[in-house]
N, CA, C and O atoms as a GROMACS GRO file, in nm:
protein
  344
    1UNK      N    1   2.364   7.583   5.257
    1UNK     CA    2   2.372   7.466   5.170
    1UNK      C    3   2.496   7.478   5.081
    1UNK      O    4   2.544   7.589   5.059
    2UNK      N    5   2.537   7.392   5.042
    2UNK     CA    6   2.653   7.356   4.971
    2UNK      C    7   2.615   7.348   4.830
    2UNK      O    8   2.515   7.287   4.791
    3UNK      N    9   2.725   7.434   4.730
    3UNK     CA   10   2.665   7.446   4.598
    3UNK      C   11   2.816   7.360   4.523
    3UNK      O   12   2.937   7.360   4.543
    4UNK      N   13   2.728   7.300   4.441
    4UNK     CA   14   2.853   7.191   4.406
    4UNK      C   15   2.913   7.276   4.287
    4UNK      O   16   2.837   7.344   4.219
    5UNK      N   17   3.073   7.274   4.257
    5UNK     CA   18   3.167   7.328   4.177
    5UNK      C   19   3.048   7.332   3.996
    5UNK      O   20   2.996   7.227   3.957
    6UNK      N   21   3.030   7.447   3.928
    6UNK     CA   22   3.001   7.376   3.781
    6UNK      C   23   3.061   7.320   3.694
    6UNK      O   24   3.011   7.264   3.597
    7UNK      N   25   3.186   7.332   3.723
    7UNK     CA   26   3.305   7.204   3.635
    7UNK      C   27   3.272   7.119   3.614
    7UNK      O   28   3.260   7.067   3.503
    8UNK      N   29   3.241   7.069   3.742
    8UNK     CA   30   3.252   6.949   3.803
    8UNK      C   31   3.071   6.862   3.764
    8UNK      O   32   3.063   6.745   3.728
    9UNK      N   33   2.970   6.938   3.779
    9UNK     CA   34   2.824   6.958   3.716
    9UNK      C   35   2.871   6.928   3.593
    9UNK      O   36   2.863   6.818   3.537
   10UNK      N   37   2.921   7.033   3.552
   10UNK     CA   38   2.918   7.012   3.363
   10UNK      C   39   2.986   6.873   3.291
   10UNK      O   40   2.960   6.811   3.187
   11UNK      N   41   3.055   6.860   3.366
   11UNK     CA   42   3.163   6.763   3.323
   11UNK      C   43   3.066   6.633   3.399
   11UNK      O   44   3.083   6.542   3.319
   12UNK      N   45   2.990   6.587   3.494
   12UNK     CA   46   2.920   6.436   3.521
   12UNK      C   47   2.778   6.453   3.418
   12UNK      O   48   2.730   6.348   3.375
   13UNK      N   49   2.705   6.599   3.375
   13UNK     CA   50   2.651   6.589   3.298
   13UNK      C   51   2.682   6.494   3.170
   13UNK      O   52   2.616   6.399   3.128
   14UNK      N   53   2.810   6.552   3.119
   14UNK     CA   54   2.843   6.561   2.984
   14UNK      C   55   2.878   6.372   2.991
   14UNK      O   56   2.849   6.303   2.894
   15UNK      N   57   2.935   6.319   3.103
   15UNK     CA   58   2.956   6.180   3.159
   15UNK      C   59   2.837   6.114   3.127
   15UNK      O   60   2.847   6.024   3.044
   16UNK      N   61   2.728   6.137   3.174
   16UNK     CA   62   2.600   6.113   3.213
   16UNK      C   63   2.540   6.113   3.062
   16UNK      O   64   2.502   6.005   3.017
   17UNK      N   65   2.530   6.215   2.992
   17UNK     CA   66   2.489   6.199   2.873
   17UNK      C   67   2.536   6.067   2.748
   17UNK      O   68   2.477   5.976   2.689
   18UNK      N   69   2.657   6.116   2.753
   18UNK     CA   70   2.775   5.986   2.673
   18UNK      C   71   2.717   5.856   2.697
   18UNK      O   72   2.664   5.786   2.611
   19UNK      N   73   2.735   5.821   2.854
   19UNK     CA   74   2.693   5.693   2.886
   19UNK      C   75   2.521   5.676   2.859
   19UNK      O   76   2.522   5.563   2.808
   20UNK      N   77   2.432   5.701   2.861
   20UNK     CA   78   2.339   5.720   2.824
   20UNK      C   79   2.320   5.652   2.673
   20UNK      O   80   2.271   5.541   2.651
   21UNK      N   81   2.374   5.752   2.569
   21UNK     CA   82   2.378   5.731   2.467
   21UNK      C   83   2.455   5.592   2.414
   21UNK      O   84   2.415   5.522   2.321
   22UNK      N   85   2.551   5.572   2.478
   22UNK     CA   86   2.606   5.437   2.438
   22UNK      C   87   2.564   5.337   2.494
   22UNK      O   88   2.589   5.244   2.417
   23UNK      N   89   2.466   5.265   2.667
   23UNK     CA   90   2.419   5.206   2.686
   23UNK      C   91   2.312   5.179   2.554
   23UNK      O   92   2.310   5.067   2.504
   24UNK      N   93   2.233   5.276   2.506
   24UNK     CA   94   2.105   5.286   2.402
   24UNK      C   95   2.124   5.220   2.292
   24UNK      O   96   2.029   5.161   2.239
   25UNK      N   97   2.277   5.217   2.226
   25UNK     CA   98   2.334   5.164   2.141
   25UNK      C   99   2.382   5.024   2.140
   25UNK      O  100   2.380   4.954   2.039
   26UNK      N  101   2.420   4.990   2.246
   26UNK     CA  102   2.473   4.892   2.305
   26UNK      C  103   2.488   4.896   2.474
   26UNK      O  104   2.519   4.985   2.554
   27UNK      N  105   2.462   4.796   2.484
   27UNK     CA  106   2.449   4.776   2.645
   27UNK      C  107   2.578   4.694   2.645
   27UNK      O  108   2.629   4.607   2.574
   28UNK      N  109   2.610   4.768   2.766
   28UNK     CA  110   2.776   4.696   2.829
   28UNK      C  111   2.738   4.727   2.986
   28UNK      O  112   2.687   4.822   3.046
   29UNK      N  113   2.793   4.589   3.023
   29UNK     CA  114   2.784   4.571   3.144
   29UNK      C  115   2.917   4.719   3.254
   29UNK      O  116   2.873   4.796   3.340
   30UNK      N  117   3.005   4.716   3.227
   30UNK     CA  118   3.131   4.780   3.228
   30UNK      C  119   3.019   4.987   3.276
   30UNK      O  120   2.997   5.049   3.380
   31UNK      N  121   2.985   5.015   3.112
   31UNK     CA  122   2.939   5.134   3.070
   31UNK      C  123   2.808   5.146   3.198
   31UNK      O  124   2.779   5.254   3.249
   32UNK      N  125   2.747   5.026   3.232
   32UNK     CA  126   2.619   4.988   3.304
   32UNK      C  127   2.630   5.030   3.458
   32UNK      O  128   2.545   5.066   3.539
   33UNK      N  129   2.743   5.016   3.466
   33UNK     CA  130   2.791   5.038   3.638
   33UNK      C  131   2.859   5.154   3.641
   33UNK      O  132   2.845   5.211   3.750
   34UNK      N  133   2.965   5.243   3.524
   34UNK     CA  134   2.969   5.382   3.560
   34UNK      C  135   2.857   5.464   3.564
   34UNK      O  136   2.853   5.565   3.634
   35UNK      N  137   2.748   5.419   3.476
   35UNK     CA  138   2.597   5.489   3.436
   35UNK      C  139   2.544   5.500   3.607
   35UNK      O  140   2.522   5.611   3.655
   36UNK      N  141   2.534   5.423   3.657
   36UNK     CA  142   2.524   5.397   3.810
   36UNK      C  143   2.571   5.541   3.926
   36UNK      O  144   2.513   5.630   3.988
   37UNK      N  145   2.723   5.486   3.900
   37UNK     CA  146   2.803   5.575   3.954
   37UNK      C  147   2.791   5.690   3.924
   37UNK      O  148   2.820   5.756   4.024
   38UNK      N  149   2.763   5.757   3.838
   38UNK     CA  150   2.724   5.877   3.812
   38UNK      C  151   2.600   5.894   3.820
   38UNK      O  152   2.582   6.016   3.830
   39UNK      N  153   2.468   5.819   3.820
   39UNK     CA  154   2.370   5.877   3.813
   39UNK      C  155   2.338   5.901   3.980
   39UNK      O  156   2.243   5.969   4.019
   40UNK      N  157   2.418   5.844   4.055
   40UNK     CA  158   2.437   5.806   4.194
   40UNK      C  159   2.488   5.972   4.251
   40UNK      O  160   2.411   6.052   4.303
   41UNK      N  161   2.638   5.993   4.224
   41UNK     CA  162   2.716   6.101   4.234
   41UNK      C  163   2.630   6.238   4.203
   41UNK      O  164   2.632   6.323   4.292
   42UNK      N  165   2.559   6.263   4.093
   42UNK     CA  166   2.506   6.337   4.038
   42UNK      C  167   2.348   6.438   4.155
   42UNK      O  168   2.324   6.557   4.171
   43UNK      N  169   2.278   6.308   4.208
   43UNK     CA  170   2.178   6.272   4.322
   43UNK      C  171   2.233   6.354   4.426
   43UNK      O  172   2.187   6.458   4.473
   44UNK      N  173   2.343   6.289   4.456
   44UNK     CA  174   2.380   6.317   4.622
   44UNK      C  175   2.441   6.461   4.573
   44UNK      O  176   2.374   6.548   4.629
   45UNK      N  177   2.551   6.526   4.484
   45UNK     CA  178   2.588   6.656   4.454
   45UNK      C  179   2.480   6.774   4.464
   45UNK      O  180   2.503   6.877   4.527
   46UNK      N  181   2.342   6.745   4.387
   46UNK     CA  182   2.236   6.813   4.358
   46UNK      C  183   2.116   6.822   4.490
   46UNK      O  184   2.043   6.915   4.525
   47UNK      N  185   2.136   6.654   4.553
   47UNK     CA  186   2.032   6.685   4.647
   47UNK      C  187   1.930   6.616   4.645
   47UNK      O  188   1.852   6.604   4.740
   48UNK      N  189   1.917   6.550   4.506
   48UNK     CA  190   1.804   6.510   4.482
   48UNK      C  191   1.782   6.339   4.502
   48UNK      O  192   1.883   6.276   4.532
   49UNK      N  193   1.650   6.262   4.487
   49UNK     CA  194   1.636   6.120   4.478
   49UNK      C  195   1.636   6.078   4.395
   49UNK      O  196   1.680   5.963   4.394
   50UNK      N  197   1.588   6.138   4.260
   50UNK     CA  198   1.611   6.065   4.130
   50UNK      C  199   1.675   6.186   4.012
   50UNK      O  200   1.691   6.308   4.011
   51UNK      N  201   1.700   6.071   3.916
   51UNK     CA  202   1.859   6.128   3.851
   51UNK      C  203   1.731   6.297   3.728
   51UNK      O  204   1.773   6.408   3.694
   52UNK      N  205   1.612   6.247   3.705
   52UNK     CA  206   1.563   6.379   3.672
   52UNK      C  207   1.550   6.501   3.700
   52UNK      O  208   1.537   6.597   3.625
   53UNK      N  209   1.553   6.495   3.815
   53UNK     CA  210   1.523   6.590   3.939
   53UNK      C  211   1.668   6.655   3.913
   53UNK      O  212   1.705   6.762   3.865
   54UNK      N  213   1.725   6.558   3.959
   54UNK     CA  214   1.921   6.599   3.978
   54UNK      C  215   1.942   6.665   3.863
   54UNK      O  216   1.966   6.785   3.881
   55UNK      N  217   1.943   6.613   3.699
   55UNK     CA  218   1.934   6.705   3.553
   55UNK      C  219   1.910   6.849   3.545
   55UNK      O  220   1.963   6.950   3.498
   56UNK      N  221   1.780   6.806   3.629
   56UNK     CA  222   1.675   6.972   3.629
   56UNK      C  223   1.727   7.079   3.686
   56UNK      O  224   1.729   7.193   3.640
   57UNK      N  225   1.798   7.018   3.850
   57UNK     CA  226   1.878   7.084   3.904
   57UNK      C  227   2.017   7.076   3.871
   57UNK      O  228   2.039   7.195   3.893
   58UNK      N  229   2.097   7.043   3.846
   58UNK     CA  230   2.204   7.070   3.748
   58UNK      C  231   2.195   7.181   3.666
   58UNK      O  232   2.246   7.290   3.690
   59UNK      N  233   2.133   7.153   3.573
   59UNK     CA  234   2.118   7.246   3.426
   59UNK      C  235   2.082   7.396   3.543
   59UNK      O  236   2.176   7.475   3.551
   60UNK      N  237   1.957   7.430   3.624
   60UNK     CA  238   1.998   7.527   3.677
   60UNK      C  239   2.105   7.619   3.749
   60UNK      O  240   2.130   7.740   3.759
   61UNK      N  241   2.159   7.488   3.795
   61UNK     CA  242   2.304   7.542   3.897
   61UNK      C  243   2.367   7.583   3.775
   61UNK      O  244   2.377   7.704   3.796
   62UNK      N  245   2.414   7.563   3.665
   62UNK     CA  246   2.494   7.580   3.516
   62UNK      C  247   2.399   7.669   3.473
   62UNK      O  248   2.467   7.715   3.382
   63UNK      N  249   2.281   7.740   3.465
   63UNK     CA  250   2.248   7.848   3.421
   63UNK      C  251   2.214   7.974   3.504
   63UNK      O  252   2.168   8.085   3.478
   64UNK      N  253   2.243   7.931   3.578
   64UNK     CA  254   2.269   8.050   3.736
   64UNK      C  255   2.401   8.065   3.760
   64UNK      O  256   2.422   8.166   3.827
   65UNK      N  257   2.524   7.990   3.724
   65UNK     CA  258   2.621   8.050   3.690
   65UNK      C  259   2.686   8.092   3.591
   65UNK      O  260   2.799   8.138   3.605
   66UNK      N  261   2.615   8.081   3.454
   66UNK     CA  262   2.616   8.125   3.336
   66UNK      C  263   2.577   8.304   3.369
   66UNK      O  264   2.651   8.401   3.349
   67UNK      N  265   2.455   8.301   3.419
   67UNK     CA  266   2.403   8.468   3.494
   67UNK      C  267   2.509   8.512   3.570
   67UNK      O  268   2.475   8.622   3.615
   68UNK      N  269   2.571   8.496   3.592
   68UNK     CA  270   2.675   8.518   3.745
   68UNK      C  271   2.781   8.542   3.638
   68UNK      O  272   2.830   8.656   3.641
   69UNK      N  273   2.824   8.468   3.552
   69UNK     CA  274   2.925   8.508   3.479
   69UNK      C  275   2.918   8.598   3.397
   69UNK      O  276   3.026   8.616   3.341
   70UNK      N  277   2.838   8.662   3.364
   70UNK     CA  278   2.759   8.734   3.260
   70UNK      C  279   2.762   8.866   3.308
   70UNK      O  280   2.802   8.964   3.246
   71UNK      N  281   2.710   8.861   3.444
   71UNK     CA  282   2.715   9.013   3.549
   71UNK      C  283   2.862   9.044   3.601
   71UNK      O  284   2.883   9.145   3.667
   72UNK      N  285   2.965   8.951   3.568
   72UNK     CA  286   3.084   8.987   3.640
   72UNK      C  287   3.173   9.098   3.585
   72UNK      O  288   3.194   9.100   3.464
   73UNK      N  289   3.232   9.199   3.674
   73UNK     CA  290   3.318   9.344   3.593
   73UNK      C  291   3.392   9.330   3.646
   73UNK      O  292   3.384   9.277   3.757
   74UNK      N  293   3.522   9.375   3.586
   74UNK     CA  294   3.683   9.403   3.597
   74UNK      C  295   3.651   9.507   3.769
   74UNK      O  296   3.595   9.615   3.788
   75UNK      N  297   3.716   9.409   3.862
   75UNK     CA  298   3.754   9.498   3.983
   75UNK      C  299   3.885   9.625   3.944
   75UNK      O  300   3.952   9.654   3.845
   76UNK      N  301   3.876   9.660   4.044
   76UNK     CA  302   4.015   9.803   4.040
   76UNK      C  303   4.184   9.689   4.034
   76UNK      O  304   4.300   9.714   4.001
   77UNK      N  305   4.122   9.581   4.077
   77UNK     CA  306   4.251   9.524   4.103
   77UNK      C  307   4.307   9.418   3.973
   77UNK      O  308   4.397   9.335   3.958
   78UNK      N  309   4.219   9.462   3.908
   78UNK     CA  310   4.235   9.399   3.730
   78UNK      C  311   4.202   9.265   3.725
   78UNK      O  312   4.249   9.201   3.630
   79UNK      N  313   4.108   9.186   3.832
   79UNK     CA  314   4.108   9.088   3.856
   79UNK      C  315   3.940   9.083   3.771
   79UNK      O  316   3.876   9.188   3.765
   80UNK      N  317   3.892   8.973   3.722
   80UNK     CA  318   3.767   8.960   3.629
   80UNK      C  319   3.672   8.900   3.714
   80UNK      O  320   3.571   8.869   3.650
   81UNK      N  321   3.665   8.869   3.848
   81UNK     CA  322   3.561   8.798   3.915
   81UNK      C  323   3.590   8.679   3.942
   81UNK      O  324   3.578   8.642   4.058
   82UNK      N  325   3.635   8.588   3.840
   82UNK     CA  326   3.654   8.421   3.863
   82UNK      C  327   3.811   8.399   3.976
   82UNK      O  328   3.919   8.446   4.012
   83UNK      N  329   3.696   8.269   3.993
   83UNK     CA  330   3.822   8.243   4.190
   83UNK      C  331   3.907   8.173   4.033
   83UNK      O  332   3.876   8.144   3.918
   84UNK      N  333   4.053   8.174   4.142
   84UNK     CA  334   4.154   8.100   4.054
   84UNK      C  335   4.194   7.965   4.113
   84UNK      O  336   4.295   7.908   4.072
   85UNK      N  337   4.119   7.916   4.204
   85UNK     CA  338   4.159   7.814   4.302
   85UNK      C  339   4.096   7.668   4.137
   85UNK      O  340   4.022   7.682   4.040
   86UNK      N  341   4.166   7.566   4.183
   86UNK     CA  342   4.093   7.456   4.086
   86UNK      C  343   4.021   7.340   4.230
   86UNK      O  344   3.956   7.239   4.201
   0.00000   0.00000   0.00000
């Protein structure tokens, strides 16, 4: 299975949240259809059918690589673990 980038997680979260909060405040048609698009994007990245599910799994994929980052040690080659690819 394919594990989606956490950048990329963290960053439609953090999307996902914003829009959230400003639909609540005000509804905009505009804000209404990226809310979409991301709650859409978010689904298909994670796997899931609905955008809770997708959250639930998110926030894990981001705290399973929080663990992963946590366990990582300086190789012999002075390199720290993290890929350098973007």
């Amino acid at each position: 299975m394919l594990v989606p980038d956490p950048k990329t997680v963290r960053r439609l979260l953090t999307r996902y949240a914003t829009l959230r909060i400003a639909q609540a405040e005000r509804h905009s048609p505009v804000a209404a259809r990226e809310l979409e698009d991301i709650t859409y994007t978010l689904c298909v990245m994670t796997g899931t059918a609905g955008i809770r599910e997708a959250v639930t799994r998110a926030d894990a994929l981001l705290a399973q690589e929080r663990t992963a980052a946590d366990g990582r040690t300086t190789d012999p080659d002075g390199e720290n673990g993290r890929c350098l690819t973007v």
